[in-house]
N, C-alpha and C positions, 0 to 999 in steps of 0.2 A: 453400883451393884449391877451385874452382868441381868437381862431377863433369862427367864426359862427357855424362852426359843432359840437364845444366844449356846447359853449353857449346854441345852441340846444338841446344838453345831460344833462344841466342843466335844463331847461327848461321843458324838462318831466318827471324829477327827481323832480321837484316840484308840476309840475299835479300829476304827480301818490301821493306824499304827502298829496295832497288836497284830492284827492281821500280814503285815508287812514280815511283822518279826516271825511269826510263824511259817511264814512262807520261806523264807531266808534258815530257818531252822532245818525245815525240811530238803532245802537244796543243801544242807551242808551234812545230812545224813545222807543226800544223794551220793556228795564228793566220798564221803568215806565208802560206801557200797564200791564206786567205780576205783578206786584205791585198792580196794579189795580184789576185785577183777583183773586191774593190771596188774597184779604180785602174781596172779596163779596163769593171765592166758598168754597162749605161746602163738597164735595166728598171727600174723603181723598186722593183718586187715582190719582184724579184730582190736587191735591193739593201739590201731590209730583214729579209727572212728572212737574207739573208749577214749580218747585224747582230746577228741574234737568234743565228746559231749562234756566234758572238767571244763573246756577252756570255757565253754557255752554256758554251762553251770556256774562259771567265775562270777559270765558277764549278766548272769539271771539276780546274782546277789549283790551285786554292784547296783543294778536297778532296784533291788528291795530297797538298800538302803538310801539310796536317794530320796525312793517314795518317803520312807522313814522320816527321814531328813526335813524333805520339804509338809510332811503331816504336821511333826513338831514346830517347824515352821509355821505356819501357821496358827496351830493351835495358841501359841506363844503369844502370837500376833495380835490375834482375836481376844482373848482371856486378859492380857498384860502381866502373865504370872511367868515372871522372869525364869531360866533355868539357871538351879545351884552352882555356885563356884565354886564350890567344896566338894 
């Protein structure tokens, strides 16, 4: 049996998780906002910084889910409560 102090370190190993995913949620209504923007703007300037901010937005949720990645990692690690094959 895990103690409370353990089960505690679990516990905000999965907030910060959730955290992770809500972050990655919001960069992915960011993508769709700047989606939106390059359908309607006609500046070319305008039109390549909107470009550079997607690619940068890619690599902001490429990084959440790592964090993700390595949370559940751990948590896994720490707890011994294997993740479903089903």
């Amino acid at each position: 049996m895990l103690s409370k102090e353990v089960l505690k370190v679990a516990e905000v190993l999965q907030l910060n998780a959730k955290k992770e995913a809500d972050a990655s949620e919001n960069y992915i209504f960011q993508k769709q906002v700047i989606g939106d923007a390059l359908l309607v703007e006609q500046d070319p300037v305008i039109i390549e910084l909107l470009q550079k901010i997607d690619a940068a937005t890619d690599e902001k949720i490429s990084d959440e889910l790592n964090h993700s990645a390595s949370l559940i990692e751990e948590f896994v690690t720490l707890t011994k409560i294997p993740i479903s094959e089903d």
